[in-house]
PAMIDO-509327 format. One record per atom (N, C-alpha, C): residue in three letters; x, y, z. Coordinates in pm, whole numbers, plus 50000, padded with zeros to 5 digits. Example, Ala and Ser with C-alpha at 12.3 -4.5 7.8 and 13.67 -1.06 7.14 Angstrom:
2
ALA513194943150780 ALA512304955050780 ALA513204967050780 SER512854977550708 SER513674989450714 SER512905000350787 
END
This chain:
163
UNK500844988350000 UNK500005000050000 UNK500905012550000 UNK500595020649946 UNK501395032749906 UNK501565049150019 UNK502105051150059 UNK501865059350178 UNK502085075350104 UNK500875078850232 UNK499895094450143 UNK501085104050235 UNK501535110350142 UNK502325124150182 UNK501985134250194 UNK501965137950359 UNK501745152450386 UNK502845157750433 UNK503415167250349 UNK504715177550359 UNK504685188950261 UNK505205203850296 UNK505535210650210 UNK507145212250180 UNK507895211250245 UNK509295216450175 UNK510445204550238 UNK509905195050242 UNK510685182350351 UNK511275174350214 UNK512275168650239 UNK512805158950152 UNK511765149850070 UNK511825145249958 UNK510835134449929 UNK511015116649998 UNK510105110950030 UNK510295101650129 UNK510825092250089 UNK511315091049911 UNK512325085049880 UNK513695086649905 UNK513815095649920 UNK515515102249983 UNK515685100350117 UNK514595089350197 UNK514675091450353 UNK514815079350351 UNK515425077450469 UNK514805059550520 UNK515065057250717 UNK514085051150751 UNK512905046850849 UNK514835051850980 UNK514575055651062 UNK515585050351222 UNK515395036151227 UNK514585030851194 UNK514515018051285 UNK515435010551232 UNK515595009351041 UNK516115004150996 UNK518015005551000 UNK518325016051075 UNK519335016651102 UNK519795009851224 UNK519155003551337 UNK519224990651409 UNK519954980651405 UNK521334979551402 UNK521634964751385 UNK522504966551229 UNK522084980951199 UNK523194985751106 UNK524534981951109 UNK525504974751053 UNK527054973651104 UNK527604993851097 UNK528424991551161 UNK529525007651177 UNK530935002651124 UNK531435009251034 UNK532835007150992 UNK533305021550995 UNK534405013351083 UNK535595028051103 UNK536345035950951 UNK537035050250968 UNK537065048950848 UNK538235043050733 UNK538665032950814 UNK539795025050696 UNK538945010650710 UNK537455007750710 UNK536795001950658 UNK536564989350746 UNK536914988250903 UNK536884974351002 UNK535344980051046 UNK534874963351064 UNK533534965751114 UNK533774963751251 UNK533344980851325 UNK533564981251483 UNK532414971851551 UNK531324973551475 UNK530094970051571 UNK528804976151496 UNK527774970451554 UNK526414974151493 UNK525654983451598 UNK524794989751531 UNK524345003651601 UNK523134997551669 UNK522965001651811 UNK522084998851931 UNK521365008551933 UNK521265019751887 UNK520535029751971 UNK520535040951867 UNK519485048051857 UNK519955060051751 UNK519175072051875 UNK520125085151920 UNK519885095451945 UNK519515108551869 UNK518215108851873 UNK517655122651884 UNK517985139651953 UNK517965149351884 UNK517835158851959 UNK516325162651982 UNK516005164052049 UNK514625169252116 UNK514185178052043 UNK514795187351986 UNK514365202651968 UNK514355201651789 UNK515475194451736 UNK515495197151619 UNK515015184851586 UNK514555171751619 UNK514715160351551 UNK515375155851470 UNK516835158951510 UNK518245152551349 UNK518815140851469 UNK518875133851359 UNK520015122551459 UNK521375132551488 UNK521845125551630 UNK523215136551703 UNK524315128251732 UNK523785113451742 UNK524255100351781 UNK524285089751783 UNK525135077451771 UNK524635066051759 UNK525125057151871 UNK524715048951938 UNK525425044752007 UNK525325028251916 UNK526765022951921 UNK527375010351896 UNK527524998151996 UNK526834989351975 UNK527594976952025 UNK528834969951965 UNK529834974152039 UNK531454967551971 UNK531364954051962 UNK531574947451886 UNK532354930351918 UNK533814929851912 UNK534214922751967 UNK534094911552038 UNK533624914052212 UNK533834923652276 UNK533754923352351 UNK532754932952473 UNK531434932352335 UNK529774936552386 UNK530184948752436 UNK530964959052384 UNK531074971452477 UNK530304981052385 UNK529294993552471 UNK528755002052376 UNK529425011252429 UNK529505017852282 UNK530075036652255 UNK529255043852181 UNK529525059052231 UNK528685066452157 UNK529515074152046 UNK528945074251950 UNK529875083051846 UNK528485093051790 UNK529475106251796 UNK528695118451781 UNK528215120251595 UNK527655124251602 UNK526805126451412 UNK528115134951359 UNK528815143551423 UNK529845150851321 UNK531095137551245 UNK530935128851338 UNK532095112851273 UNK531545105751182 UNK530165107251124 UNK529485102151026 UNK529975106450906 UNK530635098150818 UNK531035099150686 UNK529535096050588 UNK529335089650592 UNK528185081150468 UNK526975075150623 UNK525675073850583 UNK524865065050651 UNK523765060850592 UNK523525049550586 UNK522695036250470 UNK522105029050632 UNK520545023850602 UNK519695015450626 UNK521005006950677 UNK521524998950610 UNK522594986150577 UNK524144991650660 UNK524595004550685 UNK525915006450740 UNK526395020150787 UNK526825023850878 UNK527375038750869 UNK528725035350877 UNK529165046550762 UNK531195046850779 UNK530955060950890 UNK532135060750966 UNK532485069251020 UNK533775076950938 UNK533915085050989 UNK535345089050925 UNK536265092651045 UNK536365084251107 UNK537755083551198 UNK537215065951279 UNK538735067451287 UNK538845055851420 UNK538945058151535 UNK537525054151613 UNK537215058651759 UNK538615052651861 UNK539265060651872 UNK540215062151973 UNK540045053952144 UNK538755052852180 UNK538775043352275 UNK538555028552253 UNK538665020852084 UNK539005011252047 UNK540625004552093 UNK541145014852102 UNK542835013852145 UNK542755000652269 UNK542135000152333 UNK542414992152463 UNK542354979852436 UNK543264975452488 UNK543424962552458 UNK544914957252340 UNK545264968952293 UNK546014966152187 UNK547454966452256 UNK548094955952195 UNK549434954152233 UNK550434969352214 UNK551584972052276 UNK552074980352322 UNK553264978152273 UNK554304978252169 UNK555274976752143 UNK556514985352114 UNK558004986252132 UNK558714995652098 UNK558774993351952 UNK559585000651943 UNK560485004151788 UNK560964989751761 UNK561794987051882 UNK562474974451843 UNK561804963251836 UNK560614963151847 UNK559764950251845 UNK559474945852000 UNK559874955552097 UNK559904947052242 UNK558194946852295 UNK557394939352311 UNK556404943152400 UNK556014944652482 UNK555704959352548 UNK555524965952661 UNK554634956452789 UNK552974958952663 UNK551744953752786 UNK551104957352700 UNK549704959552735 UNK548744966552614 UNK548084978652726 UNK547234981952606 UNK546864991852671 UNK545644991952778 UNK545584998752854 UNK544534996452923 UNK543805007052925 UNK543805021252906 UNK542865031852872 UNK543645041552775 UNK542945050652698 UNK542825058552663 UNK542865071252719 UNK543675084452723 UNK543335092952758 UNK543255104652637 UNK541855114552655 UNK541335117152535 UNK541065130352593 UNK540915140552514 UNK540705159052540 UNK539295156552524 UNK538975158152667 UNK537375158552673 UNK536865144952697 UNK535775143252588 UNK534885131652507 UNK535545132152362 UNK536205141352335 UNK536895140352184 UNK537645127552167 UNK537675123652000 UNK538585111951938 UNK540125115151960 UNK540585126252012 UNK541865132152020 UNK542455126152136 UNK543805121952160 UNK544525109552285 UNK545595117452319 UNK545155118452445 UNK546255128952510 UNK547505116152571 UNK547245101352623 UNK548135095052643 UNK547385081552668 UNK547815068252655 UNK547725054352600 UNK548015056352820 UNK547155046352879 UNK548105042253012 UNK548155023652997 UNK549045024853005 UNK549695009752972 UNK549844994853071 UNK549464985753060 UNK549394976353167 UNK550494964553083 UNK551584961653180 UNK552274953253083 UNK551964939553238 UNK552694929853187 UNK551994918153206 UNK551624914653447 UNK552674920753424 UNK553364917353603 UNK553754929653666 UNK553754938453598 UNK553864950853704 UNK552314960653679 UNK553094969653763 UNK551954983153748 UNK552304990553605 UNK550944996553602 UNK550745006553515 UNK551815018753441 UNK551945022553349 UNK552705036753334 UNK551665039953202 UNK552335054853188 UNK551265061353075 UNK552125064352945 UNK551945065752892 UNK552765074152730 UNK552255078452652 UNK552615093052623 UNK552255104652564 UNK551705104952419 UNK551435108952413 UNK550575107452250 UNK552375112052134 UNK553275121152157 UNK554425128052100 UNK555355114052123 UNK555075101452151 UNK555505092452171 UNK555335078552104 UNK554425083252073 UNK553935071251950 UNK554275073051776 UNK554805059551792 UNK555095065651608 UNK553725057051562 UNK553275051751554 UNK551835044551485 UNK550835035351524 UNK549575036351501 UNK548605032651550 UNK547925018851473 UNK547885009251446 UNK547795000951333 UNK546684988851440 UNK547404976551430 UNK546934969151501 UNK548134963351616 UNK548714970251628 UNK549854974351757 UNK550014987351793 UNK550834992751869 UNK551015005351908 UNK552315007851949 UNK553155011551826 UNK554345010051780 UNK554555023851824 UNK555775025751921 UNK556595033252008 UNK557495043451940 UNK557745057851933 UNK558815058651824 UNK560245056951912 UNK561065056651819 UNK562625056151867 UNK563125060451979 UNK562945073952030 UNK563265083852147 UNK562525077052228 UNK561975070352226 UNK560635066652367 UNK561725059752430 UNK561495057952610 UNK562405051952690 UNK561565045952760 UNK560825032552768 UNK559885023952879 UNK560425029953026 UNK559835030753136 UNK560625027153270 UNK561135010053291 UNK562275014053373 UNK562865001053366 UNK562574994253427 UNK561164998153514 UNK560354984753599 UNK559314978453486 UNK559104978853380 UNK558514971553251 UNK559244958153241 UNK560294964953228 UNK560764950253181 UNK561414938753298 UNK561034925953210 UNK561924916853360 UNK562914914153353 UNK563354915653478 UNK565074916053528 UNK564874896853567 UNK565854890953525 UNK566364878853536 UNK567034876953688 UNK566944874653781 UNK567854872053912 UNK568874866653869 UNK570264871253902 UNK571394869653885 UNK571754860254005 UNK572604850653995 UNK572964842854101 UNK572794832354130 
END
């Protein structure tokens, strides 16, 4: 059955499609990994535009909210974002230059709620925590490759008992 349109200056309802169907939408970051499928779509009250989506991540059932300005493209079927949500980082191995591995990460520190990382704080396997600076990282990939100048503290690594 064909649905009766009442609007004067609104998009035509072919150029629209339903919130609901964005449900269960996959989210791909923007070098194209599927983070997770969308749980929740936020409203503004006042204007009625979507402002937000919130994501269920896999593997590990965590939801995030990503704001409508990180929306690259959005389809019934997928939204690209155009960045990689920065509190994905956790969990990712921690490595120097030289290949040594630190620990991974265990949080994110970010300006605000912004995608911007003020410093990685790091959990390596048997000790405590330390943090490292964002001017410290040479790359972000599927490790978190250290640049050259970086110096671990020397309680990271294990000392062998001599004797």
């Amino acid at each position: 059955m064909a649905i009766e349109e009442v609007r004067e200056s609104s998009l035509p309802l072919e150029r629209t499609f339903s919130l609901r169907s964005l449900l269960g939408a996959r989210v791909l970051s923007k070098n194209g990994k599927v983070i997770g499928k969308v749980a929740n779509v936020n409203i503004d009250r006042k204007t009625m535009k979507v402002q937000g989506l919130v994501i269920m991540c896999s593997p590990l059932f965590k939801r995030i909210y990503i704001d409508q300005r990180y929306f690259e493209r959005m389809t019934p079927e997928s939204v690209v974002l155009s960045i990689e949500p920065s509190v994905l980082l956790r969990g990712k191995k921690v490595i120097t230059h030289e290949g040594q591995a630190l620990g991974k990460v265990r949080d994110v520190v970010r300006v605000d709620h912004s995608n911007t990382i003020r410093a990685l704080t790091v959990k390596p396997l048997f000790r405590g925590e330390f943090s490292i600076a964002i001017k410290d990282i040479r790359l972000i990939g599927t490790s978190v490759i250290l640049r050259e100048n970086y110096h671990a503290p020397a309680s990271v690594f294990w000392k062998r008992k001599s004797g």
